[in-house]
C-alpha positions as CSV (number, residue, x, y, z in Angstrom):
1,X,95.8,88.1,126.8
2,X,95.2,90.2,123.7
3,X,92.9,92.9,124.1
4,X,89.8,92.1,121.9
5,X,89.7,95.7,120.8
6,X,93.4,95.7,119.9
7,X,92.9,92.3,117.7
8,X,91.7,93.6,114.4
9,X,94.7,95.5,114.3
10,X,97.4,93.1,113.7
11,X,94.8,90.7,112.4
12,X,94.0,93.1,109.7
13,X,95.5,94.0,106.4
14,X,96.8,97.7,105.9
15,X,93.9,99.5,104.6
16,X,91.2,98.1,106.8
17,X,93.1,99.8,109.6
18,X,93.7,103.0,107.5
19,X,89.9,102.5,107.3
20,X,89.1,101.8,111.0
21,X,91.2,104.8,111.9
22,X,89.7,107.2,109.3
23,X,86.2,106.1,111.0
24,X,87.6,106.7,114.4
25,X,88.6,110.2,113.8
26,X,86.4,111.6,116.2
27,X,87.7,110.0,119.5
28,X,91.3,110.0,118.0
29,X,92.3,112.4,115.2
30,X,95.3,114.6,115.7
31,X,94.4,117.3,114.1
32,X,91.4,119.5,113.2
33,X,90.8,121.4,110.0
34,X,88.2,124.4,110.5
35,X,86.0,124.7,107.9
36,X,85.4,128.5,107.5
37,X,82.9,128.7,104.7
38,X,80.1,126.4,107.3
39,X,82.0,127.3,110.5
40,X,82.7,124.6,111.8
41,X,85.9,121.4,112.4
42,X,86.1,118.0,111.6
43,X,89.2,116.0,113.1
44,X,91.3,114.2,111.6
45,X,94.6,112.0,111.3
46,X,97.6,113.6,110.1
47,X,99.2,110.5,108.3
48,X,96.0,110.5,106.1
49,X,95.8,114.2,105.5
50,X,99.7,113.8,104.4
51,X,98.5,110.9,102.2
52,X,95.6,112.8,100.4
53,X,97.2,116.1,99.8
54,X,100.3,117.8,99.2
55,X,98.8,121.0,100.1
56,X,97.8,120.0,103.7
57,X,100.9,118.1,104.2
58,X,102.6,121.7,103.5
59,X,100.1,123.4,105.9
60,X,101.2,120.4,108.1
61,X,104.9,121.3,108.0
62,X,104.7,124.7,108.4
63,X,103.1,124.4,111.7
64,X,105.1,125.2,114.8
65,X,103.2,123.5,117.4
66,X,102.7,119.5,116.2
67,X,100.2,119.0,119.4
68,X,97.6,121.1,118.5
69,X,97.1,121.6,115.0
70,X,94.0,123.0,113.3
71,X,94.3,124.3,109.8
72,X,92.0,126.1,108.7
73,X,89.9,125.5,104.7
74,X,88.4,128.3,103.3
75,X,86.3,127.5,99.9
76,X,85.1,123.7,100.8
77,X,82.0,122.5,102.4
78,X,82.1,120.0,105.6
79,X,80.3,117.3,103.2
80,X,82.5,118.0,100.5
81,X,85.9,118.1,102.9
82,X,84.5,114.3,104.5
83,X,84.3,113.0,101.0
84,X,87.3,113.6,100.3
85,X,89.4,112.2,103.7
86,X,86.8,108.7,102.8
């Protein structure tokens, strides 16, 4: 029997679980981005990070160590840095 957690996502088209996982990047993001100019990280998902920017998607490659990435922003606020993964 199917998991009623699991059932949205094969029952749902593309970007409502692009959406579901954007919202869920707390308990499952793979990857944090430190926000230097407030001091503090927001996770994220690498596949949408790679979607939304070829600049992070360059950071992305360049990193050594896939399991722990945290890239770091310097000139962004955390509000302004959330808007933009949305």
């Amino acid at each position: 029997m199917e998991d009623k957690n699991e059932n949205w996502k094969t029952k749902s088209p593309l970007a409502e679980c692009v959406r579901k996982m954007y919202e869920n990047r707390e308990n499952n993001g793979d990857v944090k981005i430190r926000v230097a100019k407030e001091g503090c990280e927001i996770k994220a998902h690498r596949f949408i990070l790679v979607c939304r920017s070829t600049v992070l998607s360059t950071m992305l490659e360049d990193k050594d160590d896939k399991t722990t990435d945290v890239l770091t922003v310097n000139d962004v606020k955390k509000a302004t840095f959330e808007q933009f993964l949305e």
